[in-house]
Structure formats: structure tokens, C-alpha cells
Backbone bond lengths (Angstrom), bond angles and torsions (degrees), N, CA, C in turn:
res aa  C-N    CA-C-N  psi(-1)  N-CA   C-N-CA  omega(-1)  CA-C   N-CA-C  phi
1 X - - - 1.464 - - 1.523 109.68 -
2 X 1.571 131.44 145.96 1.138 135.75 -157.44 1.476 97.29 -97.46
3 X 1.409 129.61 93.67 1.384 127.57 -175.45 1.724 104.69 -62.52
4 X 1.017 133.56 -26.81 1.519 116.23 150.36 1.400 125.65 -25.65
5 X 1.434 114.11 -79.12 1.186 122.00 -175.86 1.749 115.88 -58.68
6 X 1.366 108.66 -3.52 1.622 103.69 165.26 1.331 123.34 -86.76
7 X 1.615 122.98 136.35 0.841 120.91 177.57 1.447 124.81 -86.11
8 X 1.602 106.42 137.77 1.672 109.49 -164.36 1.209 126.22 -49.27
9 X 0.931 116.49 -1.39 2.174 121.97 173.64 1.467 86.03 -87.49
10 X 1.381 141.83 -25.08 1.457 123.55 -168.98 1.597 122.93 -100.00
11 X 1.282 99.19 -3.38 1.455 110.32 172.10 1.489 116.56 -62.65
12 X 1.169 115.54 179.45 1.075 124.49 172.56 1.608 124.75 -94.98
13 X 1.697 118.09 119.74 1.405 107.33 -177.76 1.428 94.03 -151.43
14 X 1.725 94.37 153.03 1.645 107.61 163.28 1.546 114.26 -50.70
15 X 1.034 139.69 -38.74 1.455 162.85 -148.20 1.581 93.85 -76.88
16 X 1.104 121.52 -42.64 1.541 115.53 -134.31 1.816 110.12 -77.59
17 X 1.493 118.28 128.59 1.218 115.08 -169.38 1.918 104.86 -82.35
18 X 1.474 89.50 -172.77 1.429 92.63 -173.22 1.597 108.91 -58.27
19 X 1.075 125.76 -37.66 1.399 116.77 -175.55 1.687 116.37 -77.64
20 X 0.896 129.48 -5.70 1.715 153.80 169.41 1.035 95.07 -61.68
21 X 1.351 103.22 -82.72 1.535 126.56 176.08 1.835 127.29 -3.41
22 X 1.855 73.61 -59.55 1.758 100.67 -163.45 1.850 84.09 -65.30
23 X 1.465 95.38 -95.10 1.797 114.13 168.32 1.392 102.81 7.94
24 X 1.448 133.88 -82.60 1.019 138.67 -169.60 2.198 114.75 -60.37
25 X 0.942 94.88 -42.26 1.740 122.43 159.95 1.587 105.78 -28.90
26 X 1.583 104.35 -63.65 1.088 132.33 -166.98 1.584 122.64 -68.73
27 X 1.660 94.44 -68.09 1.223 93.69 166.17 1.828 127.39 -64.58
28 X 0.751 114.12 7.82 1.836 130.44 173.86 1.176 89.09 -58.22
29 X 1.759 104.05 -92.32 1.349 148.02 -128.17 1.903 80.04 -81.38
30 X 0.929 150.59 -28.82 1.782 144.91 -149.06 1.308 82.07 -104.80
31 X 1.320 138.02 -48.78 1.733 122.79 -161.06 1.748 108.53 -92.83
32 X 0.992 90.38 -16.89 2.314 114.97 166.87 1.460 87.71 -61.98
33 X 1.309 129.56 -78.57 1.308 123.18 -111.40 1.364 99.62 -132.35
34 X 1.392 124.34 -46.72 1.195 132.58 170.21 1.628 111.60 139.09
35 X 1.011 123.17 -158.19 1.536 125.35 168.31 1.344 109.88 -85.24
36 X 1.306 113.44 -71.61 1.440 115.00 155.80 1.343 155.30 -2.60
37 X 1.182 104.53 -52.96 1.324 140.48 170.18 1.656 122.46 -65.57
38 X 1.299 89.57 -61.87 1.129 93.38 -177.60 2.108 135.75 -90.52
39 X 1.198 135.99 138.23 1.128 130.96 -151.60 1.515 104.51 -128.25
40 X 1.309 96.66 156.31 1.599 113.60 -164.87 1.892 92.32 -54.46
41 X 1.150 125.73 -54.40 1.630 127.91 177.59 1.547 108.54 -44.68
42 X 1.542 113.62 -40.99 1.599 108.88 179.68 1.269 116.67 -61.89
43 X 1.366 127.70 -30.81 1.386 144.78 -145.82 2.053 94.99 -108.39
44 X 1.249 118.84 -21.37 1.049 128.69 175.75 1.524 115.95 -71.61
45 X 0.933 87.87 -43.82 1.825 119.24 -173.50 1.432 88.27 -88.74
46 X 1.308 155.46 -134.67 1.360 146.80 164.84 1.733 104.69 42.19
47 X 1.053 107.16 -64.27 1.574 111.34 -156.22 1.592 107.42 -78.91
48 X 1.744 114.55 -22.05 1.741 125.00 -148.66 1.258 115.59 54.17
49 X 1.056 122.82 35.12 1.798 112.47 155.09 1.389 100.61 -124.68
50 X 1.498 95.96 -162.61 1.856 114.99 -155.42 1.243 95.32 -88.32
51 X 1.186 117.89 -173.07 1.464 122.90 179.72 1.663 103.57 -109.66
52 X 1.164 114.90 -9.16 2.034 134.86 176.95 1.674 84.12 -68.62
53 X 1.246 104.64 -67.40 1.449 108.96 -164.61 1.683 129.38 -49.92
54 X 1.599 100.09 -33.22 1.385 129.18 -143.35 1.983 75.72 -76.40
55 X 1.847 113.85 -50.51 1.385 124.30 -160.28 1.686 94.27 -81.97
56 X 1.498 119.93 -10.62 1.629 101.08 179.27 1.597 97.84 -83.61
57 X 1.107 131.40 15.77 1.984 117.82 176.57 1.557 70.27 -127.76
58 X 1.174 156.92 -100.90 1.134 140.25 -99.62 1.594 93.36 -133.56
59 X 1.082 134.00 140.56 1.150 154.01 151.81 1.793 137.21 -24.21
60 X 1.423 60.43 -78.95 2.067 96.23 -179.89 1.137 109.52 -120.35
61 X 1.997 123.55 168.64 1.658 107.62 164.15 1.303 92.34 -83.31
62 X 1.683 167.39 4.84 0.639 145.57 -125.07 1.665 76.24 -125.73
63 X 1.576 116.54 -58.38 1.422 107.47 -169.02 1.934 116.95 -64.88
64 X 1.450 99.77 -1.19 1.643 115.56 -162.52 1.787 92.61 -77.89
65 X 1.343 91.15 -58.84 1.779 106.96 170.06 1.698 144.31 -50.06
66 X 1.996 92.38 -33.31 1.464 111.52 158.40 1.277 97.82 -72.75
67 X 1.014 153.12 -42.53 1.702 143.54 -137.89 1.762 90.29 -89.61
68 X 1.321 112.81 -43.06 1.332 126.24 -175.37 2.017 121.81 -52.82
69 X 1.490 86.41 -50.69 1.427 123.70 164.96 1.764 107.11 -45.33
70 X 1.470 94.10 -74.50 1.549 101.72 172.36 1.146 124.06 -27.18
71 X 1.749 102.30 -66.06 1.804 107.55 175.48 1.262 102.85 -31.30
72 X 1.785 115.16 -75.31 1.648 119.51 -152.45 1.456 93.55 -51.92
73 X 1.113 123.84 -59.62 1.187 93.74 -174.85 1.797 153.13 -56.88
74 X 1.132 99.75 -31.02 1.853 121.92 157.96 1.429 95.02 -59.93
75 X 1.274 156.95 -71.07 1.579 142.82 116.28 1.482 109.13 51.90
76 X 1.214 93.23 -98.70 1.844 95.48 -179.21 1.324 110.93 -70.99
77 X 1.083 111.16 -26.68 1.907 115.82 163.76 1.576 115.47 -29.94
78 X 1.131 99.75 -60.07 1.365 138.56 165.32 1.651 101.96 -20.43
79 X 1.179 76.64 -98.14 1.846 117.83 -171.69 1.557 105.06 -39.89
80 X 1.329 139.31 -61.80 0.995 152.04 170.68 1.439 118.13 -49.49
81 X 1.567 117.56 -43.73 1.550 115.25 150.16 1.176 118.11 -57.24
82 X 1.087 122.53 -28.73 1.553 111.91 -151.38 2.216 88.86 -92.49
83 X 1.228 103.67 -31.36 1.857 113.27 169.53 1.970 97.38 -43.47
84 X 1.191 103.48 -61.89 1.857 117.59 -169.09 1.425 83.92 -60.05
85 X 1.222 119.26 -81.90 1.912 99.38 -173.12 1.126 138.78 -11.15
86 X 1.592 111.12 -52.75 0.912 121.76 167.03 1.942 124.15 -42.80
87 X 1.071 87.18 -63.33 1.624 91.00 -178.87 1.435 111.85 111.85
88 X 0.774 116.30 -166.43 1.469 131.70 -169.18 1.948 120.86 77.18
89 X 1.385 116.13 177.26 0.989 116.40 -173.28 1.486 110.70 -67.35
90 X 1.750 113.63 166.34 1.420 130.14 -163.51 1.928 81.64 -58.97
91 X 0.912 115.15 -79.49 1.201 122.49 -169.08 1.595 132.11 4.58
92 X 1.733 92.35 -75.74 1.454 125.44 136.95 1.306 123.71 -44.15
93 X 0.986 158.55 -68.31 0.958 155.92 172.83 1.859 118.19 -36.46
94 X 1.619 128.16 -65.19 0.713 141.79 129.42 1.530 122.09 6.08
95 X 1.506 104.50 -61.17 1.509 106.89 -167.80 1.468 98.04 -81.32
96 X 1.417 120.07 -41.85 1.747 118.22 -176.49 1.671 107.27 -42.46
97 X 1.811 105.91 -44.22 0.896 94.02 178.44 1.396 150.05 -91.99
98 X 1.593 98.52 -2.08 1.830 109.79 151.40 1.016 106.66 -65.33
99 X 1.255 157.00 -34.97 1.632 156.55 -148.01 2.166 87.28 -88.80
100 X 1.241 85.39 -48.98 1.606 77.65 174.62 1.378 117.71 -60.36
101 X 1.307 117.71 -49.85 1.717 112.24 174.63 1.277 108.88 -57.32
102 X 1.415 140.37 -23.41 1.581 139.70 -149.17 1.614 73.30 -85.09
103 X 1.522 132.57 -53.32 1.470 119.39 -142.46 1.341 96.06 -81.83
104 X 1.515 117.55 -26.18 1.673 93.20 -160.29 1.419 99.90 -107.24
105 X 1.531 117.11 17.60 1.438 105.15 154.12 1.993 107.20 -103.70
106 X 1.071 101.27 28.94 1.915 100.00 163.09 1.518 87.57 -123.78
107 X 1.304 138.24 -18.96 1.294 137.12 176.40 1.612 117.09 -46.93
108 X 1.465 131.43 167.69 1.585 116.96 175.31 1.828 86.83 -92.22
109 X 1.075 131.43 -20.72 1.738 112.01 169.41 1.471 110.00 -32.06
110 X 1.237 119.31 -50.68 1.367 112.39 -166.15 1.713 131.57 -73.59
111 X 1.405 106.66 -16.53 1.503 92.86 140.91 1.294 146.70 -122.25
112 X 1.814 99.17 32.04 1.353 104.13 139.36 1.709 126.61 -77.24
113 X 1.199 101.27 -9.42 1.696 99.83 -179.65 1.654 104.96 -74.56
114 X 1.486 117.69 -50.84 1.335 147.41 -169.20 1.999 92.52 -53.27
115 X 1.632 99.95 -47.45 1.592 98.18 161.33 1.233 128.45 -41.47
116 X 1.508 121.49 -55.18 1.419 158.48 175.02 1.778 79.50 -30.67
117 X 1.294 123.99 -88.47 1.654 146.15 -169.48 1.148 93.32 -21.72
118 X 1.326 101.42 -78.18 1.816 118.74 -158.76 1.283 142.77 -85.78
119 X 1.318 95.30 -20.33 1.809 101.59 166.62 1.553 134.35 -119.51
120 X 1.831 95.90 -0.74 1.672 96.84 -170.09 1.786 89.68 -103.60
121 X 1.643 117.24 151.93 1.307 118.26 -173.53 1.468 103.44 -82.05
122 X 1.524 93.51 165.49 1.484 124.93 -174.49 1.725 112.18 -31.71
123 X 1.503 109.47 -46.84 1.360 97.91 -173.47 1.394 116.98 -85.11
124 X 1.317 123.13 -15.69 1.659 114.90 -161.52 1.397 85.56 -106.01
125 X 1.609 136.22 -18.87 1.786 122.88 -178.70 1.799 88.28 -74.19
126 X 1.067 129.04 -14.64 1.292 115.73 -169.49 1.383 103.20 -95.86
127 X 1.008 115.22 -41.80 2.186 115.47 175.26 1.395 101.97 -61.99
128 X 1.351 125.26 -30.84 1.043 134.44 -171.14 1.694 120.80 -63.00
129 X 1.900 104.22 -54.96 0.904 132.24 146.12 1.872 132.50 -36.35
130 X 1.327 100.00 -42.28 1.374 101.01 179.24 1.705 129.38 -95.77
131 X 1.769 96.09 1.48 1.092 125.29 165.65 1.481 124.16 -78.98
132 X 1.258 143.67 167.25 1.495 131.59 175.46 1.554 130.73 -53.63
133 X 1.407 109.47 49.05 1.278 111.68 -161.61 1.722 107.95 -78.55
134 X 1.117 108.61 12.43 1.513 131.10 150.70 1.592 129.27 -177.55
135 X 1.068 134.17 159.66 1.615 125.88 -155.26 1.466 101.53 -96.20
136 X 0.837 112.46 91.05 1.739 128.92 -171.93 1.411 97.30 -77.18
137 X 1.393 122.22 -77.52 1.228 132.85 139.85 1.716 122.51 24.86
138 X 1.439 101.39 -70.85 1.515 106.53 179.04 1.477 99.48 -82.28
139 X 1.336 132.47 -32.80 1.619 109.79 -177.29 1.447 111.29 -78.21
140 X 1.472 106.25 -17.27 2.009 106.15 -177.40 1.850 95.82 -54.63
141 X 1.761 102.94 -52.17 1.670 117.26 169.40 1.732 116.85 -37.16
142 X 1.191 111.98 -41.18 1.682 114.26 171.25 1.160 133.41 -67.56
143 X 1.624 102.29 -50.92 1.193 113.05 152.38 1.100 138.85 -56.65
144 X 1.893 142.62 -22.06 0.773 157.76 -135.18 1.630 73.60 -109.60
145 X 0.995 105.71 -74.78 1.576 120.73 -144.46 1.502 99.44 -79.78
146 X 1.534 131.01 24.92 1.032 146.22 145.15 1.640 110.51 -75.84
147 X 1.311 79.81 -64.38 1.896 92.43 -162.26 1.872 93.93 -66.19
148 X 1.064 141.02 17.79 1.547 139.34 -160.14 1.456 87.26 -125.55
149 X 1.539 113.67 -55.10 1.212 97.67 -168.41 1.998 116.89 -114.69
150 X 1.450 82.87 53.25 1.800 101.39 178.94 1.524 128.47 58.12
151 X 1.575 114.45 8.45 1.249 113.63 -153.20 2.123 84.55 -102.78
152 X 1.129 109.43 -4.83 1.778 120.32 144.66 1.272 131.60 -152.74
153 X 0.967 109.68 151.49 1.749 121.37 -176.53 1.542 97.40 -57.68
154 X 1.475 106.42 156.48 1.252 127.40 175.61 1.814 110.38 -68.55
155 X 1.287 112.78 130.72 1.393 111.97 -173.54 1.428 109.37 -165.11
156 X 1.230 122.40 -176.11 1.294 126.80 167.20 1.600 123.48 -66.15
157 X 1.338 126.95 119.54 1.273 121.70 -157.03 1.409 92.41 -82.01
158 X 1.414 125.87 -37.92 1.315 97.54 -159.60 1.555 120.44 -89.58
159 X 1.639 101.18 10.89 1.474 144.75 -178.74 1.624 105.05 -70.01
160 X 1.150 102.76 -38.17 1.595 104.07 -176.21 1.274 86.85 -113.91
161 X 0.807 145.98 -15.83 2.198 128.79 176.46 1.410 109.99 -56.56
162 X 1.613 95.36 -58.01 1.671 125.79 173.91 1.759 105.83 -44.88
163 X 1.377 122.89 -50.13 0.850 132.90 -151.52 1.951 110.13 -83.72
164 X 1.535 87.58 -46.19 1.895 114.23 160.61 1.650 105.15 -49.27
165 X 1.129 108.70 -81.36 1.419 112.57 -174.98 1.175 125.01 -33.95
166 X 1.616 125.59 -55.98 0.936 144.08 -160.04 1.907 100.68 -70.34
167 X 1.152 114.54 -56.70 1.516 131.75 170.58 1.705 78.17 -36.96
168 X 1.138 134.53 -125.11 1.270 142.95 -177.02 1.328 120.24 8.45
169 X 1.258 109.72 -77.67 1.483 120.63 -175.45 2.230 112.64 -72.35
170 X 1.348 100.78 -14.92 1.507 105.00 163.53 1.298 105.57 -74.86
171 X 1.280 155.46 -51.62 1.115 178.17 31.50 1.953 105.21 109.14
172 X 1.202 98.90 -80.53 1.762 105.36 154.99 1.540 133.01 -43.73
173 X 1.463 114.85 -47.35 1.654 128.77 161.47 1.561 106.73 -56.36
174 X 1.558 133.26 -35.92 0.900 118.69 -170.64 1.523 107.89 -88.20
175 X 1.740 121.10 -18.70 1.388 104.48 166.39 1.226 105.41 -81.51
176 X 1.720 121.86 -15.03 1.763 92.95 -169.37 1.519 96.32 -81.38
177 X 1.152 143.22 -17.57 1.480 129.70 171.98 1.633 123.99 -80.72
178 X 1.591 96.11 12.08 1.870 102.69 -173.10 1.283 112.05 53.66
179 X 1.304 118.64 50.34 1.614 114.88 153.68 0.975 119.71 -118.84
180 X 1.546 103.86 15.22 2.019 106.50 168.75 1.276 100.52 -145.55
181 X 1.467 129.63 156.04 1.562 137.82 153.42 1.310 114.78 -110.39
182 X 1.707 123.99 10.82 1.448 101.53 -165.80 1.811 110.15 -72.88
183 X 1.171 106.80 -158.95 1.411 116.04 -176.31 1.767 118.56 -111.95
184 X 1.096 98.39 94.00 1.608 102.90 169.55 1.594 128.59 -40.28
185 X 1.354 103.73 64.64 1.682 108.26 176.63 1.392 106.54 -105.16
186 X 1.403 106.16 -170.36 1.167 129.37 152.25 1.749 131.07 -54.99
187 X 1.074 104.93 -16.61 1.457 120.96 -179.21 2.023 93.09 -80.18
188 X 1.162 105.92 -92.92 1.629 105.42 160.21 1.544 118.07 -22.34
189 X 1.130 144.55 -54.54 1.278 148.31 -169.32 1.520 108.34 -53.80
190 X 1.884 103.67 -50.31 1.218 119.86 -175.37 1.700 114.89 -80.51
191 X 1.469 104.73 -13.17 1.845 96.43 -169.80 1.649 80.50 -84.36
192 X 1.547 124.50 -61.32 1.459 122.31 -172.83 1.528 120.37 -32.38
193 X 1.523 109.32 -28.98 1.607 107.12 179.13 1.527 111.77 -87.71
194 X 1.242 109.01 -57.16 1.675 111.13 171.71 1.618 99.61 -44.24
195 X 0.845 129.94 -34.44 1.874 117.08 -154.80 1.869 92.80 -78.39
196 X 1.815 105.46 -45.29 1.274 120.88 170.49 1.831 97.47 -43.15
197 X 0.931 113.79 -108.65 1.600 129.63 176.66 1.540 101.42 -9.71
198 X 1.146 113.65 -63.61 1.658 96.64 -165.17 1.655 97.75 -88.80
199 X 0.917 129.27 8.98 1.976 112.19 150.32 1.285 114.88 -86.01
200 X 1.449 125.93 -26.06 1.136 116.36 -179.22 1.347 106.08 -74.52
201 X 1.261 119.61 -63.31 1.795 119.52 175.90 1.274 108.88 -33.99
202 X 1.073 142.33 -75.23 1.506 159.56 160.04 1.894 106.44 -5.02
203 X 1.408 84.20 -58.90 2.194 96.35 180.00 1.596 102.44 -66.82
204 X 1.287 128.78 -60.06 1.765 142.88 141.81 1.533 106.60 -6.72
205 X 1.151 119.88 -51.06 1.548 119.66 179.04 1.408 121.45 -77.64
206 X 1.704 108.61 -40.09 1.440 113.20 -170.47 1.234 99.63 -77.83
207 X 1.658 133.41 -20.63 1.700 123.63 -169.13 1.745 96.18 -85.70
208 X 0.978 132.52 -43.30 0.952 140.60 153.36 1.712 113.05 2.58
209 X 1.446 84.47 -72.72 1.985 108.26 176.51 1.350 115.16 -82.25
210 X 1.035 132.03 -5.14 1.465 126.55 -153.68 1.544 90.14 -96.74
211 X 1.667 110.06 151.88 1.261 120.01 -172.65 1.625 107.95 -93.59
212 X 1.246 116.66 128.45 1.544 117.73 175.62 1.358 126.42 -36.57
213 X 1.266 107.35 111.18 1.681 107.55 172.00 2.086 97.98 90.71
214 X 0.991 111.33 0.23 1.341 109.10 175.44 2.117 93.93 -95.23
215 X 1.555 93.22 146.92 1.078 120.58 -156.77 1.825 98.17 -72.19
């Protein structure tokens, strides 16, 4: 397991109280085994406490698993600030952070998310959903401060988010369906953004020329 991609409440520490415990318990046994698999008694046993105890922090496994969810997500919260820290151009920046999606979809995070889809009900995958289930937020910030400081034309931000993502996350669907073997690096990260960047400039140029009211 890529101790990067864990989030620091799930590590391992002398410190950690009973609810740590569980959390960390949890997230083990869910990226092991699956959602499925695993049961509020496994996670009891896993953690060393009671199973009284296990339902006085968490409820349900379902709410045990959102809480879990949460972490990863504050997680890439994380991670994605810490890309902007860095500095450098939209470009760069951008690409650090596909290289980040490339890892934590070979990561075991990723089919606990795929869990997220398929086994938690309609209303809490949707609270779930409308929560930071990725930092949109900080790339609207990348983008913004692209198009501010010329390194893209003025456009719809969430036009190119949509447009970012999708490059990325098309890219992954096509290895999980075996219609690609390449290698998820940095090399890839960076052709997907330039190809991004120079279509948009490129579309920026042709409106430019285009005759009014012509189609």
C-alpha cells in the first residue's frame, strides 16, 4: 500500500484513541477486501475493541465508510494544495496534478471510491458527492490565474476543468477496460496538458478570425 496516499489519522501511532483505532481498523480491512467483504465484527476484531463500542462512534458500516471517504478526501485536499505551493506555471502545476490522479488510481484508494458507486445508498453517495469529493475549487484557482496572467485565453472555467478532467480520467477508463497499456507518468500527464493548452489557444485564435454571425 502507498503510505503516501494514506491519510494521517490512518497511520499508525502510539497516540491513537479508540476512534483512530477503529478508522484506521477500517480503512485496512475496506481497501484489503472491499466494501463487501468486510463487516462491522471484522473491523471490531481488527481495531481490539467491542463491537458496543465500535456502534458508540459510528452507527452503521455505511456511516464508518463515509467518515473514511471523508479522510481521502481532505487527503487530496491536501495534496493538491501542497501542488499550488509549489508554484510554477498553470501548465505545470496541472500536470503534477494528473501524475497525482495516475498514482492514486493504481493506489488501493481507488476501489474504495468505486465502493463509494456501488454499495453506499442513493442518499448518502449523493451528500457524499456534493461534498469535496475533489478540490474543484483549487483548479477553478489555476485556471483563473492562468487566464489573468495570459498563459490562457479567457473562457469558461468550468469549460476547461470539464475539459482537464476528462483528458485524465478518459485516459484511466481506457486502461481499466484494456484498451491501453501505456504508462501513467509524467511524460503522459504533460503531453495531455500541452495538447489541453494548445487547443484552447488555437480555438482563442480562430474566434478571433471568424466572421460575425458565420456559423
Amino acid at each position: 500500500m502507498n503510505s503516501t496516499l494514506i491519510p494521517p489519522e490512518f497511520i499508525e501511532t502510539e497516540e491513537a484513541d479508540g476512534r483512530e483505532r477503529i478508522l484506521r481498523a477500517a480503512y485496512t480491512l475496506f481497501v484489503a477486501a472491499g466494501y463487501q467483504s468486510v463487516s462491522m465484527q471484522h473491523i471490531a476484531d481488527e481495531a481490539g475493541v467491542q463491537k458496543a463500542t465500535l456502534y458508540h462512534h459510528f452507527r452503521s458500516k455505511d456511516e464508518l465508510f463515509a467518515a473514511i471517504v471523508r479522510a481521502v478526501n481532505a487527503q487530496v485536499q491536501r495534496e493538491v494544495e501542497a501542488v499550488i505551493a509549489l508554484g510554477g506555471s498553470a501548465a505545470e502545476q496541472l500536470t503534477r496534478i494528473a501524475c497525482q490522479s495516475f498514482a492514486r488510481s493504481r493506489s488501493d484508494v481507488s476501489r474504495m471510491m468505486t465502493d463509494v458507486h456501488e454499495n453506499l445508498g442513493p442518499d448518502l453517495r449523493k451528500q457524499l458527492l456534493k461534498e469535496k469529493t475533489f478540490p474543484w475549487e483549487l483548479l477553478e484557482e489555476i485556471v483563473r490565474t492562468a487566464m489573468r496572467d495570459g498563459e490562457l485565453p479567457e473562457m469558461d472555467v468550468d469549460l476547461v476543468i470539464s475539459m482537464y478532467t476528462g483528458l485524465i480520467w478518459g485516459q484511466l477508463w481506457m486502461a481499466k477496460i484494456g484498451r491501453t497499456d501505456r504508462t501513467f507518468d509524467g511524460d503522459l500527464a504533460r503531453t495531455l496538458v500541452e495538447t489541453l493548452f494548445a487547443g484552447l489557444r488555437a480555438n482563442a485564435r480562430c474566434s478571433e478570425f471568424r466572421v460575425p454571425g458565420s456559423a
